[in-house]
C-alpha positions as CSV (number, residue, x, y, z in Angstrom):
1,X,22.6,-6.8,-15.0
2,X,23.6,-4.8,-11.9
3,X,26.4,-6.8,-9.7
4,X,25.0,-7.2,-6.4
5,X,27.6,-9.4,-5.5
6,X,30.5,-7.3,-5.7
7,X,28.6,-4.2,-4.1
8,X,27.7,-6.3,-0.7
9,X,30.8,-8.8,-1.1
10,X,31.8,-7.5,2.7
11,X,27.8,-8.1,3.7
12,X,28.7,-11.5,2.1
13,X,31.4,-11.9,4.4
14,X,28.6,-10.9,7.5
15,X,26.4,-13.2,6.6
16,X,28.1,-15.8,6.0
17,X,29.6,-16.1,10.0
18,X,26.2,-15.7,11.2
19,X,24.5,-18.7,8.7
20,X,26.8,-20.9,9.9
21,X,25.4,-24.2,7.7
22,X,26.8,-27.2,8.8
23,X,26.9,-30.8,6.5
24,X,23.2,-32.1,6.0
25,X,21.2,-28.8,6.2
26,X,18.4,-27.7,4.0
27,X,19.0,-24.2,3.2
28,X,16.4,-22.1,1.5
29,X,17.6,-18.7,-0.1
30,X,15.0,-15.8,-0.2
31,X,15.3,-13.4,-2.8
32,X,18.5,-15.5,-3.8
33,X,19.6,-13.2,-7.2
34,X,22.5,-14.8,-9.0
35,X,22.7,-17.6,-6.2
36,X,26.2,-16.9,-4.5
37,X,24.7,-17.6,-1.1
38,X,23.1,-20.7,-2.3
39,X,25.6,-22.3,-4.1
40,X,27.9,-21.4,-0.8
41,X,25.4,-22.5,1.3
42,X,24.9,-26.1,-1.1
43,X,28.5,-26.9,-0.7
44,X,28.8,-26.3,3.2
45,X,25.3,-28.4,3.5
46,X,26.6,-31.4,1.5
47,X,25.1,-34.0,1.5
48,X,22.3,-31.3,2.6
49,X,20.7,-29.5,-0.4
50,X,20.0,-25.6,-1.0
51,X,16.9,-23.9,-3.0
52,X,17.3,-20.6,-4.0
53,X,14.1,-18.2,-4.7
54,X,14.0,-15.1,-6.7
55,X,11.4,-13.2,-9.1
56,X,14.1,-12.2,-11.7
57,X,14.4,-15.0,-14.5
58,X,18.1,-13.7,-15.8
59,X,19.3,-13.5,-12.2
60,X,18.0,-17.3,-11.6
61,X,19.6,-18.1,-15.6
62,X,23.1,-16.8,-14.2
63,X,22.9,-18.8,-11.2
64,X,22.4,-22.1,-13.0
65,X,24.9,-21.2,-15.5
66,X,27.0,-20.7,-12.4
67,X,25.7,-24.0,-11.0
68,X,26.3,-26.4,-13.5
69,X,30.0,-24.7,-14.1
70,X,30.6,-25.5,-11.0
71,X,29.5,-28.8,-10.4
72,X,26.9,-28.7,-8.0
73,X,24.2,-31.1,-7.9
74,X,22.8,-30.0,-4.7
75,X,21.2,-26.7,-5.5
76,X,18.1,-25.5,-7.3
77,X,16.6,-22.4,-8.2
78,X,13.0,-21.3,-8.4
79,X,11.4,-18.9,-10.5
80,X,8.3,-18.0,-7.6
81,X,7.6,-15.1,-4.9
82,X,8.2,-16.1,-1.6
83,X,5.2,-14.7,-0.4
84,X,2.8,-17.0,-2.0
85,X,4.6,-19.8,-3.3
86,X,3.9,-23.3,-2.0
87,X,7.3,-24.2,-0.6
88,X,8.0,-28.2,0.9
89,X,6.2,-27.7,4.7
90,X,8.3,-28.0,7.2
91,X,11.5,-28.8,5.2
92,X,14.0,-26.7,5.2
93,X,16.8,-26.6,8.4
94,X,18.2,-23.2,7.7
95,X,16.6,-20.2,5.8
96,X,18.4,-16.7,4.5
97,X,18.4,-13.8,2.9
98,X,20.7,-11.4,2.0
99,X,18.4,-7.9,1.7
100,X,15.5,-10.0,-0.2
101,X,13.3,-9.4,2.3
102,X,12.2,-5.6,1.6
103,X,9.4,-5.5,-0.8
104,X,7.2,-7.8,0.5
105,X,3.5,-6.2,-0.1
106,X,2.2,-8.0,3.4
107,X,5.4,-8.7,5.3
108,X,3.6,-10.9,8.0
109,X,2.0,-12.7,5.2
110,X,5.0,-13.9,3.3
111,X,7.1,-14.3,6.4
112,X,4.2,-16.5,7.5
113,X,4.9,-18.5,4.2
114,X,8.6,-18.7,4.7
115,X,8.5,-20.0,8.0
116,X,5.9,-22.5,7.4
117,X,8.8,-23.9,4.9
118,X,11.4,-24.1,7.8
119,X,11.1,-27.0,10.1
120,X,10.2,-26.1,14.3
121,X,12.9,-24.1,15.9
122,X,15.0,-23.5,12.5
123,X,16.7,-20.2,12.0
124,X,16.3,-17.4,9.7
125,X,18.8,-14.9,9.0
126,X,19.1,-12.0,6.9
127,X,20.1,-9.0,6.0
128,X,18.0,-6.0,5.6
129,X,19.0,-2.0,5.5
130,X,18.5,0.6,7.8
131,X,16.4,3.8,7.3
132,X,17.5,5.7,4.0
133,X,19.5,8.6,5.9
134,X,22.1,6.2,7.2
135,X,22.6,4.9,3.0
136,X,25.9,7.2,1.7
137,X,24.9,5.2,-1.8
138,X,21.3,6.1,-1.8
139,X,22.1,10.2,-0.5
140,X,25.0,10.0,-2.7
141,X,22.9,8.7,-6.0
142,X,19.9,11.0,-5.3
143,X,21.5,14.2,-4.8
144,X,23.7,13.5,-7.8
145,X,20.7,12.7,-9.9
146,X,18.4,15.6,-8.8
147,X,21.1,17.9,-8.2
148,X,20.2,18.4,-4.7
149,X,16.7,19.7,-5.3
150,X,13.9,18.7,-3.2
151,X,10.9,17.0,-5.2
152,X,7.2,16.9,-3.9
153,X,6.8,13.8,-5.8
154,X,7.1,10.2,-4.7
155,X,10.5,8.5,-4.0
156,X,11.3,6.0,-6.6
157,X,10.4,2.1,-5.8
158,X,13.8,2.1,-4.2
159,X,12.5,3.5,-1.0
160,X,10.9,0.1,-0.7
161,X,14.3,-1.2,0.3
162,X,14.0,0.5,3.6
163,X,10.5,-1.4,4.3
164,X,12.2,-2.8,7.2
165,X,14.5,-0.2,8.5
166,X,12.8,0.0,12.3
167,X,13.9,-2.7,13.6
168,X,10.6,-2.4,16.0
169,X,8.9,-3.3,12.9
170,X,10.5,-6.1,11.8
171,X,10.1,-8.1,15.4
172,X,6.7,-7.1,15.5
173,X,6.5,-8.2,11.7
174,X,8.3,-11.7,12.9
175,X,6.7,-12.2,15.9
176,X,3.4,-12.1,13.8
177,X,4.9,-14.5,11.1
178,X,5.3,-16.6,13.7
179,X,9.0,-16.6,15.0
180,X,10.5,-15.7,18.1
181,X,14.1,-15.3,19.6
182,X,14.9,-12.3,17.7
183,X,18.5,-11.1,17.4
184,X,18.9,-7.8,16.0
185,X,22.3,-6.6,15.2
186,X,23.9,-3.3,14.2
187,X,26.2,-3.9,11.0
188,X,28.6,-1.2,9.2
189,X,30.0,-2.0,6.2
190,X,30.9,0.0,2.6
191,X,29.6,-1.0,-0.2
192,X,31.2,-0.9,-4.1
193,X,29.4,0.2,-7.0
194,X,32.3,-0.6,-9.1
195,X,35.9,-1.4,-9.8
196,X,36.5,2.5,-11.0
197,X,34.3,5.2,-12.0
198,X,33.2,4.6,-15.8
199,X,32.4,0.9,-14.5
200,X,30.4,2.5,-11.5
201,X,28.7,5.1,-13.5
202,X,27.5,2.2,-16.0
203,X,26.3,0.2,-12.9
204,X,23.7,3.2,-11.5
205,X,22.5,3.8,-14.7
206,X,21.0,-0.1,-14.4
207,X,19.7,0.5,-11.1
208,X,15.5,1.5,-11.1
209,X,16.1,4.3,-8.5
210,X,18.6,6.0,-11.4
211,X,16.3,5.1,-14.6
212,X,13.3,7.1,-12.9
213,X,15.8,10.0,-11.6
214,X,17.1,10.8,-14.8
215,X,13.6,10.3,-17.0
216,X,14.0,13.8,-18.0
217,X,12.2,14.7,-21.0
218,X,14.4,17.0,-21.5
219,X,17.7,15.8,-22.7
220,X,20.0,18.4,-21.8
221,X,18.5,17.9,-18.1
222,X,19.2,14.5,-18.0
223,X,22.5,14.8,-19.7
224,X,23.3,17.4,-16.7
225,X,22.3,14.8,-14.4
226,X,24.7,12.1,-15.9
227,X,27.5,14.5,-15.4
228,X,26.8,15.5,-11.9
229,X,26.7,11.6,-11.3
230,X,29.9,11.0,-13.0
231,X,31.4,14.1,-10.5
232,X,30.2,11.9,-7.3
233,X,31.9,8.3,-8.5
234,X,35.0,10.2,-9.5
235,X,35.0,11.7,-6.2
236,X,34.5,8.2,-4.4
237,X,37.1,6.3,-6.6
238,X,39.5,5.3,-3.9
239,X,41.9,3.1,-6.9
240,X,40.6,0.4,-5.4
241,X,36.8,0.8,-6.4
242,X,34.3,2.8,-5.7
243,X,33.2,2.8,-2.3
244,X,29.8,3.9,-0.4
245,X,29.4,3.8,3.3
246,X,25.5,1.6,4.5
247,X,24.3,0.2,7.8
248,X,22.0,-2.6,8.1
249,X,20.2,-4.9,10.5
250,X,21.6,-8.5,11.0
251,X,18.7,-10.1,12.1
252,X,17.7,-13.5,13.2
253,X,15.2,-15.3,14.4
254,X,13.9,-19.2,14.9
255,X,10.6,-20.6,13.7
256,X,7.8,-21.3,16.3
């Protein structure tokens, strides 16, 4: 299981000051993963409560291992997709998401959803990235993979992480949804694909975007592609991990 903590922790650290939960919030996590924003967000909110949402049932199994190792009785974690699942109406205080937002098949739709789970004038923040170009990780990965050739087929379902890249899009997506007072900020931080370069060259080969570049048929094609990876992440081993400039959009917004 790829470790999305470690790549975004300084998105983590982002997030974090803009959430702000205070004691007796209801936070709801979109997209929550292995739950490292919810179980925060549970033990800032206490005597509050957190719900974290995902689609992945090991990501949700490692959170409530995590959970119950650490003692928290104030968290839960759902198995649903936001976009259609009947949440508590107008329950939650505070709602996130830390890039679990993306790949939403009608954004104004599930947005809708969300916010009809947040109580009148609540915030949502989250993180989402910016257009592909601006992603050294996703240039870096591709080219590697490819070895720099241009393809007339489709991008892998990766590219759906960019869904909401123009950030004209997503406040004309939220204002739809049914939110206003959107703040849309401008955030620059690297991201780590591993501790050193074996680790990181594991790690990609996990990620969908890697699996479809290197479904070669042809083994000594693939193999090649491997190899050129391995090249990159030896070349962006700092000795302190392996590090990948990203931008992204800090946005947030309150429901109507």
């Amino acid at each position: 299981m790829f470790d999305y903590d470690s790549e975004l922790v300084r998105y983590q650290k982002r997030l974090w000051e803009a959430l702000d939960v205070r004691p007796g919030d209801h936070v709801l996590d979109i997209g929550c993963g292995s739950g490292t924003t919810t179980r925060d967000a549970a033990r800032a909110a206490s005597p509050g409560t957190a719900l974290g949402v995902d689609v992945s049932g090991p990501m949700l199994a490692h959170a409530r291992r995590q959970a119950e190792a650490e003692g928290l009785r104030t968290v839960e974690f759902v198995q649903a997709d936001a976009q259609t699942h009947a949440f508590r109406p107008e329950h939650f205080t505070l709602g996130v998401s830390r890039f679990g937002t993306m790949f939403f098949a009608d954004p104004v739709a599930a947005f809708a959803n969300i916010g009809q789970a947040l109580r009148p004038g609540a915030r949502f923040v989250q993180l989402v990235w910016q257009a592909a170009d601006r992603q050294e990780w996703h240039t870096a990965i591709r080219t590697a993979l490819s070895g720099g050739q241009t393809s007339s087929t489709p991008a892998p379902a990766a590219a759906n992480a960019f869904a909401l890249a123009d950030p004209d899009v997503v406040g004309s997506v939220l204002t739809a949804a049914g939110f206003t007072e959107m703040d849309i900020v401008d955030v620059a931080e690297p991201v780590c694909y591993g501790p050193d370069a074996d680790r990181a060259h594991a790690a990609v080969l996990q990620l969908g975007m890697a699996k479809e570049l290197v479904a070669d048929p042809d083994a000594a094609s693939a193999e090649r592609a491997r190899e050129r990876l391995r090249a990159m992440l030896d070349a962006h081993d700092t000795g302190d991990g392996v590090w990948f400039d990203s931008r992204a959009w800090l946005v947030t917004a309150r429901r109507r």
